[in-house]
C-alpha positions as CSV (number, residue, x, y, z in Angstrom):
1,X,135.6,87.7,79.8
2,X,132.4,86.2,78.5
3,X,130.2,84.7,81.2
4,X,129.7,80.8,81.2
5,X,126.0,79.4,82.4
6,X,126.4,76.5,84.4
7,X,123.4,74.2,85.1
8,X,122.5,71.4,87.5
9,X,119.4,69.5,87.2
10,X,118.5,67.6,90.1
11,X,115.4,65.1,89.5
12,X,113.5,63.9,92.9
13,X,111.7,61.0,92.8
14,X,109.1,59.7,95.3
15,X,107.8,56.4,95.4
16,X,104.5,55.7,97.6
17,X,102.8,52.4,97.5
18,X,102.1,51.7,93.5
19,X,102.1,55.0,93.0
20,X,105.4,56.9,91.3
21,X,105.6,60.6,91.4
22,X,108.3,62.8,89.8
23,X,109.2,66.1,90.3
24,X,111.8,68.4,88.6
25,X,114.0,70.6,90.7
26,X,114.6,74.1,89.4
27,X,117.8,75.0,87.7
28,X,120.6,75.8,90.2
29,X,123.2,78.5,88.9
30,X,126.4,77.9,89.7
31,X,128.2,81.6,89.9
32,X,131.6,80.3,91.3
33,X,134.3,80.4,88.4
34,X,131.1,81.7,85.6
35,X,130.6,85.2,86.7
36,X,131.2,87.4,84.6
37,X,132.4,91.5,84.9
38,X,134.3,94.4,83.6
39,X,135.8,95.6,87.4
40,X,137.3,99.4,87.3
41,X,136.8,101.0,83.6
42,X,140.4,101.2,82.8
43,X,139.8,104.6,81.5
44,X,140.5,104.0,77.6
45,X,137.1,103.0,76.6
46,X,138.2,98.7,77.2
47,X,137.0,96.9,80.1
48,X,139.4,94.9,82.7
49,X,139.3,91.3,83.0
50,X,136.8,90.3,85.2
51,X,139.5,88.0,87.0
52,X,141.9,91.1,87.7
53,X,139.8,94.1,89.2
54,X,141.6,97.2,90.8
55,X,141.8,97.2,94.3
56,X,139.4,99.0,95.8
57,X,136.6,98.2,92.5
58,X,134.3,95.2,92.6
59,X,132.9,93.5,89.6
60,X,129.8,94.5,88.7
61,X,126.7,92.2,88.4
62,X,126.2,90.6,85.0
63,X,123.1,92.0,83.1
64,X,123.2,95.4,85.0
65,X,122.1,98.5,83.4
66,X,124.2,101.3,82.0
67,X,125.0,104.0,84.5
68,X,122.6,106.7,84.9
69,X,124.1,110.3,83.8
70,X,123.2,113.2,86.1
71,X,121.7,116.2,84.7
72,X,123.9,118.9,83.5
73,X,122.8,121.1,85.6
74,X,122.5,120.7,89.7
75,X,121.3,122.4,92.6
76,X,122.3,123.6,96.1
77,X,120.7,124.3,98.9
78,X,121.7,125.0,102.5
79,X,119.2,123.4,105.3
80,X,121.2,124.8,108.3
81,X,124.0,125.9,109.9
82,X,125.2,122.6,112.7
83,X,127.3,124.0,114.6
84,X,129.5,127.2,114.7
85,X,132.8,128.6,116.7
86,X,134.9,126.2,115.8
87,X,138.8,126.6,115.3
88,X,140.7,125.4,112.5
89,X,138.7,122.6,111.4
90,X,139.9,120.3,109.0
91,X,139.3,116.4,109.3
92,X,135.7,115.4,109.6
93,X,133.8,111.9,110.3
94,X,130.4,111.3,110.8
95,X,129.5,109.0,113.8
96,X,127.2,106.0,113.0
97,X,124.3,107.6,115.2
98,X,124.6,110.9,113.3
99,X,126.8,113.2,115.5
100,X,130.5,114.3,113.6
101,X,133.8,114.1,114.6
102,X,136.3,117.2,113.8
103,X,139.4,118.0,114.2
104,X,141.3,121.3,114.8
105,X,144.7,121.9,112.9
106,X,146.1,124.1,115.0
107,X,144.8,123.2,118.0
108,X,145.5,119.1,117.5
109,X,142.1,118.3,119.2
110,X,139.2,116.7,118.1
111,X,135.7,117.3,119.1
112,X,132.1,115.3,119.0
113,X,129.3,117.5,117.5
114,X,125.6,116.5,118.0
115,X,124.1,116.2,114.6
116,X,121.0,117.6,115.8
117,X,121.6,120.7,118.4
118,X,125.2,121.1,117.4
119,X,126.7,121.6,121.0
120,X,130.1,120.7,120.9
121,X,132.4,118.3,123.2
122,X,135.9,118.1,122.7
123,X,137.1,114.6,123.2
124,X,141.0,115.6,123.8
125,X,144.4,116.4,122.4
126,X,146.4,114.4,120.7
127,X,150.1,114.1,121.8
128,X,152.4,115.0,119.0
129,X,150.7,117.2,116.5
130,X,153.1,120.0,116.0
131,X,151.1,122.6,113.6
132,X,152.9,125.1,111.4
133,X,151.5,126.9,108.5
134,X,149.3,124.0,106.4
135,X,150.4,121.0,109.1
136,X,148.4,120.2,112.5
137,X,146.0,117.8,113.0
138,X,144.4,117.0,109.6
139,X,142.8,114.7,108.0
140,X,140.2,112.1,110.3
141,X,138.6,108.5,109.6
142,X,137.1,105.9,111.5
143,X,137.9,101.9,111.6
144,X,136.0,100.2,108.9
145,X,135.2,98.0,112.3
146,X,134.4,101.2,114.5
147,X,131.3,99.8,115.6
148,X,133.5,96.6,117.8
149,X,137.0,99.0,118.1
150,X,136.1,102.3,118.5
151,X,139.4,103.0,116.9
152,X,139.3,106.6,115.2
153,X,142.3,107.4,112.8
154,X,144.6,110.6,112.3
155,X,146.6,111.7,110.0
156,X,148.9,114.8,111.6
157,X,152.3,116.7,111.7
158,X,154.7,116.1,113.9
159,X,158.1,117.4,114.9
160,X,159.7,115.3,112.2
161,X,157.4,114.2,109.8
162,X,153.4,113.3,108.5
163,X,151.9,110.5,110.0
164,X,148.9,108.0,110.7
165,X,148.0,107.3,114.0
166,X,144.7,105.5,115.7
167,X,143.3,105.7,119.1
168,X,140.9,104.2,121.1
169,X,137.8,106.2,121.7
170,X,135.9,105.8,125.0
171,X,132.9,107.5,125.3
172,X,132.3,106.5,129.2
173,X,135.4,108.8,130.2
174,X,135.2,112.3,131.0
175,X,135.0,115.0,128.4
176,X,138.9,115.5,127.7
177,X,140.2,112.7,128.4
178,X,138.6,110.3,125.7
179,X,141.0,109.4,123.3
180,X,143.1,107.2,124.3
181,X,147.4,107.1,123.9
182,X,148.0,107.3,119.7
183,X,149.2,104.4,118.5
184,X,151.1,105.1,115.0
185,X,150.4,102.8,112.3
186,X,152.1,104.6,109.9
187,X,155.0,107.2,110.1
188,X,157.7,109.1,107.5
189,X,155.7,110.9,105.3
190,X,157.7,113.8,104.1
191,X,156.6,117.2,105.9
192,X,157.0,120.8,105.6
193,X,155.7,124.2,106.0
194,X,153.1,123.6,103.1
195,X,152.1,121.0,101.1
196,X,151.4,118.5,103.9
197,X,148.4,116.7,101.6
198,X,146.2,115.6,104.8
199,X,143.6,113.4,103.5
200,X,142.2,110.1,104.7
201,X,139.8,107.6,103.8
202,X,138.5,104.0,104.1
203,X,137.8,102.9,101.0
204,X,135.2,100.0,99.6
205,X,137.9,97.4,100.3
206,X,138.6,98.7,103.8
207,X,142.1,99.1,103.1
208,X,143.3,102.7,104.7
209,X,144.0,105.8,101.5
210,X,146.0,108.9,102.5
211,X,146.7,111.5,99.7
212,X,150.2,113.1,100.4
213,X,152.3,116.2,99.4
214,X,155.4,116.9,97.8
215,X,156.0,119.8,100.6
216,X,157.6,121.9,97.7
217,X,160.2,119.5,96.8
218,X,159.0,118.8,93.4
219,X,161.3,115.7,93.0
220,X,159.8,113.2,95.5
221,X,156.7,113.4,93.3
222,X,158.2,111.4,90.6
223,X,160.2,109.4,93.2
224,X,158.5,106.0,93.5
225,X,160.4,105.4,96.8
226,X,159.2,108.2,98.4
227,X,155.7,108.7,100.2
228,X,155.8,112.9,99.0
229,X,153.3,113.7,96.3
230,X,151.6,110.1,96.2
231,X,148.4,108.4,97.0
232,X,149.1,106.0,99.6
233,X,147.2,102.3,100.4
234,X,147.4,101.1,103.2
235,X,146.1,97.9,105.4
236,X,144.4,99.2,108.5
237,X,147.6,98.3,110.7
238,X,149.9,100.8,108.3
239,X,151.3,97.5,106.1
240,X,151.1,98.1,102.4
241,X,147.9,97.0,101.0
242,X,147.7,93.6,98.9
243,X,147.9,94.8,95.5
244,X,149.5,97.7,95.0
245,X,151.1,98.3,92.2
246,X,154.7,98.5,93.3
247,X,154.8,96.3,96.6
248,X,154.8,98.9,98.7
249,X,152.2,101.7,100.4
250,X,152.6,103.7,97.2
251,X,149.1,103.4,94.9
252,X,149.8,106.6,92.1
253,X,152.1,109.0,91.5
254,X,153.1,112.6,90.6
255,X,151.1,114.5,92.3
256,X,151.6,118.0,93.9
257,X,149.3,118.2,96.9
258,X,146.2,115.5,97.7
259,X,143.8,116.8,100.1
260,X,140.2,114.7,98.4
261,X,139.7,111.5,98.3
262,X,136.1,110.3,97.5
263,X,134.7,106.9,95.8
264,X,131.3,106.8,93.3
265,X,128.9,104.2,93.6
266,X,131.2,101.8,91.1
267,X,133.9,102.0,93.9
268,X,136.4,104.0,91.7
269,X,138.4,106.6,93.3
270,X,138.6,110.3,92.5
271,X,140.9,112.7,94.1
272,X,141.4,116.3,94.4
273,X,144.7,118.4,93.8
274,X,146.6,121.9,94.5
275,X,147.9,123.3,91.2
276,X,151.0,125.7,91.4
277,X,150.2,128.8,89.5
278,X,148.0,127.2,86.5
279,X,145.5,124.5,86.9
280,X,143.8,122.4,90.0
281,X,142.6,119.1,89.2
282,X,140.3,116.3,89.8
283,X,141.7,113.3,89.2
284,X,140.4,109.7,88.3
285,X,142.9,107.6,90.2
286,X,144.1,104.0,89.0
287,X,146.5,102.3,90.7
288,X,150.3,102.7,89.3
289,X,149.0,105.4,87.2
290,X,151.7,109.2,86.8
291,X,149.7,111.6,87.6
292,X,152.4,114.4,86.0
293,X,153.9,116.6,88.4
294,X,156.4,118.8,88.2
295,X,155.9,117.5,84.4
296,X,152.8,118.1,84.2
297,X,149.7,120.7,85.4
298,X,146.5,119.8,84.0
299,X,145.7,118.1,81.3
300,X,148.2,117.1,78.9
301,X,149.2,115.7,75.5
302,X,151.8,113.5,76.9
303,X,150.0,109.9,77.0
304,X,152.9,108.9,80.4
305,X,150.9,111.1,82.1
306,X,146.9,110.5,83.7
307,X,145.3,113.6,82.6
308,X,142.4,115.0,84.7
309,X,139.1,114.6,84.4
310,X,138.3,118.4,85.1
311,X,140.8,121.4,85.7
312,X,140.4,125.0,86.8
313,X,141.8,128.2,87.5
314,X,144.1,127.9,91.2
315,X,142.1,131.2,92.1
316,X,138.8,129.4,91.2
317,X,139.3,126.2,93.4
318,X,142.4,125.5,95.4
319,X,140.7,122.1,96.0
320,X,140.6,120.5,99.1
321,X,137.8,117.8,100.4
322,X,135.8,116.4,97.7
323,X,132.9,113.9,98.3
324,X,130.2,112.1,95.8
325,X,126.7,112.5,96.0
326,X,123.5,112.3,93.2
327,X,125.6,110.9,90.7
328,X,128.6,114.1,90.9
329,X,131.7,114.9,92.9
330,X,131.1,118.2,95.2
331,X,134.4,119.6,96.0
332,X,135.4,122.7,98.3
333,X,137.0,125.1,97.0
334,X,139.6,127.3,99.1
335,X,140.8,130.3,97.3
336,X,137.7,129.8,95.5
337,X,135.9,129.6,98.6
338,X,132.9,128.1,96.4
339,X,131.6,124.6,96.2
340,X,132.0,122.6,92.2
341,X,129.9,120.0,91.1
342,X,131.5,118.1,88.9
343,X,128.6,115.5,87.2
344,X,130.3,112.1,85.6
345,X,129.5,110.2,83.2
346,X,131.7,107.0,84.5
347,X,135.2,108.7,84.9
348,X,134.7,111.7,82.8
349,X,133.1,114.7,83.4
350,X,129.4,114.9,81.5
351,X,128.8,118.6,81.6
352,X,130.5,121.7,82.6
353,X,130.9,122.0,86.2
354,X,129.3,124.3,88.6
355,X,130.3,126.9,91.2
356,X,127.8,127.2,94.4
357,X,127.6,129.5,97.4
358,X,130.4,131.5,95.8
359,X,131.8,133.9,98.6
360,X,128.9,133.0,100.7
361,X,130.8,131.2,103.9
362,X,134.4,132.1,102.9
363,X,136.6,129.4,102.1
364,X,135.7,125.6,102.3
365,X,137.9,123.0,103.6
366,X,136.1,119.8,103.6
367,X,133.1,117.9,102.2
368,X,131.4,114.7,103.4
369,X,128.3,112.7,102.6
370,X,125.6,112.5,104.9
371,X,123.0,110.2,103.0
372,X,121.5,110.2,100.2
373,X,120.9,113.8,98.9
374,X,122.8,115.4,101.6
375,X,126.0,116.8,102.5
376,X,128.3,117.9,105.4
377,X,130.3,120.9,104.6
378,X,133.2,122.1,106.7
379,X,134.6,126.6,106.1
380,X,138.1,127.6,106.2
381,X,138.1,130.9,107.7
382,X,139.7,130.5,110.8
383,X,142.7,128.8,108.7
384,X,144.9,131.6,108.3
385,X,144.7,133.1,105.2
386,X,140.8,133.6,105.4
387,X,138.5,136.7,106.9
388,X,136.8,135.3,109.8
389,X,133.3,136.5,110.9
390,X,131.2,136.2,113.4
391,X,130.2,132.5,113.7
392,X,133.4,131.3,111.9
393,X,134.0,128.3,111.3
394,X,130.6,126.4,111.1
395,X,129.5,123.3,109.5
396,X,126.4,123.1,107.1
397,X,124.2,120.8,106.1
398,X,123.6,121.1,102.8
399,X,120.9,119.3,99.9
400,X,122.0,118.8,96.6
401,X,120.9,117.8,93.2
């Protein structure tokens, strides 16, 4: 849509004695109904009307510049270990004053780390998390309005399925005991030994994102009706999100396991997925899009099907947190146990992407940002199917370029 200028001249005129004075006002722009913007590229090379962005994207400004592309090639560096001993880990979110929240899978508690001398508090269990192989207490977020609620979100197994719950927490009760009683916003997402997805995320439109698995029934990933194998949307009371392609909490489909969800600095939404025995992705989500599985691993030639925007080996990545940072997703790597940087030139990938601290700290579960150049990263070791060391697991702080 091409942008229309509209213009009001106002022209004040003062009068004193015989003498007449006039004065011209500045021109007023008038943006309301003459903006113009291209929203979420639709991924083909077109732009989206400026009247119909994605959910989640906003309209750029008119007149911007073109994006910057990151170098080719990136660096890693780690400042320090924050904390260490801790069991399970999995879910992470930062506090606004700098300490982290994290949870334990296995052990369905959640604990405050200082940012700064990593001592560790746990805040308390929470009731219901009934961990099995992949499933436990997963994936955490807090309340887009944290800072008057205080409400911190979990998604977690239970005895008969995946769920979202939020609970109140109160920093002025004892160490144990601050989490208040779960309330459960949303509830029936298909569960199972494995394949649990796990992940979730505020987005840019505050509207809640949970990436889900098909827990090895390869048919609910097709199945629109079902919440197994999708990426959900969800209002931050569990409703489905205004929107959405399909009028309910589904936002894409056919996908095997989701455990990264991460958004670049043009609010589009990337996510991170377990191949079966060929190729892991990183995806470019748009809303209503088939993402392929069981049709599809990896890229393909079928145009029904959202190809990646990178792929590698299973035993390279086994994906699960990805985050963005200096113009590149950064995503942890499981069986890989290494950490890719993936540099994007809008929603494709600009260079070859790049394996850090490759059998360094074991496997690595989860990535976060942490301002500007930095980065929270979260090992694996302690999951089961890692080699635990002395110090396992830890968080890092890392710096990246």
């Amino acid at each position: 849509m091409k942008s229309r200028t509209c213009r009001v001249e106002g022209i004040l005129i003062v009068q004193r004695r015989a003498v007449t004075a006039v004065l011209a006002a500045a021109a007023l722009l008038l943006t309301a109904g003459c903006s113009s913007g291209d929203g979420e590229d639709p991924g083909d090379g077109t732009s989206a009307p400026a009247s119909s962005p994605e959910p989640g994207a906003s309209a750029p400004a008119s007149g911007r510049a073109a994006e910057e592309t990151p170098p080719a090639k990136g660096s890693v560096k780690v400042v320090r270990t924050v904390t260490e001993g801790l069991k399970t880990p999995w879910g992470l979110a930062p506090l606004p004053e700098g300490d982290l929240l994290v949870s334990s899978r296995d052990e369905g508690t959640i604990t405050r780390v200082d940012g700064e001398t990593g001592k560790k508090t746990e805040l308390g269990s929470v009731p219901g998390v009934a961990p099995a192989g992949e499933g436990g207490l997963m994936g955490l977020a807090l309340s887009p309005s944290y800072a008057s609620d205080h409400m911190v979100y979990a998604y977690f197994t239970s005895d008969s399925d995946n769920r979202i719950v939020r609970m109140l927490y109160d920093e002025k009760r004892p160490a144990g005991e601050q989490l208040g009683a779960p309330d459960t916003v949303f509830r029936g997402i298909p569960k199972g030994t494995n394949h649990n997805g796990g992940r979730i995320a505020f987005g840019p439109d505050k509207m809640l994102y949970a990436g889900t698995g098909e827990t090895y029934v390869t048919e609910l990933a097709q199945d629109k009706k079902s919440t197994g194998g999708k990426i959900l949307r969800l209002t931050p009371d569990g409703e489905p999100a205004p929107g959405n392609p399909f009028d309910s909490p589904v936002y894409s489909y056919g996908h095997r396991n989701v455990q990264g969800l991460a958004w670049d600095s043009k609010q589009r939404l990337f996510a991170s997925e377990f191949g079966q025995d060929t190729w892991d992705e990183l995806n470019h989500i748009k809303p209503g899009d088939n993402y392929g599985w069981p049709e599809a691993e990896g890229k393909s030639d079928d145009s029904e099907y959202h190809s990646p925007v990178d792929q590698w080996k299973t035993d390279e990545a086994s994906p699960s947190g990805i985050a963005y940072a200096e113009g590149s997703i950064w995503m942890a790597g499981l069986r890989g146990k290494r950490l890719w940087r993936i540099p994007l030139d809008g929603t494709e990938a600009s260079a070859e992407s790049q394996a850090f601290l490759e059998d360094d700290y074991g496997r690595l579960r989860t990535v976060v940002p942490a301002g500007g150049n930095k980065l929270w990263l979260v090992t694996s070791e302690t999951d089961g199917r890692g080699t635990p060391g002395s110090g396992d697991d830890r968080i890092l702080q890392l710096e990246v370029t």
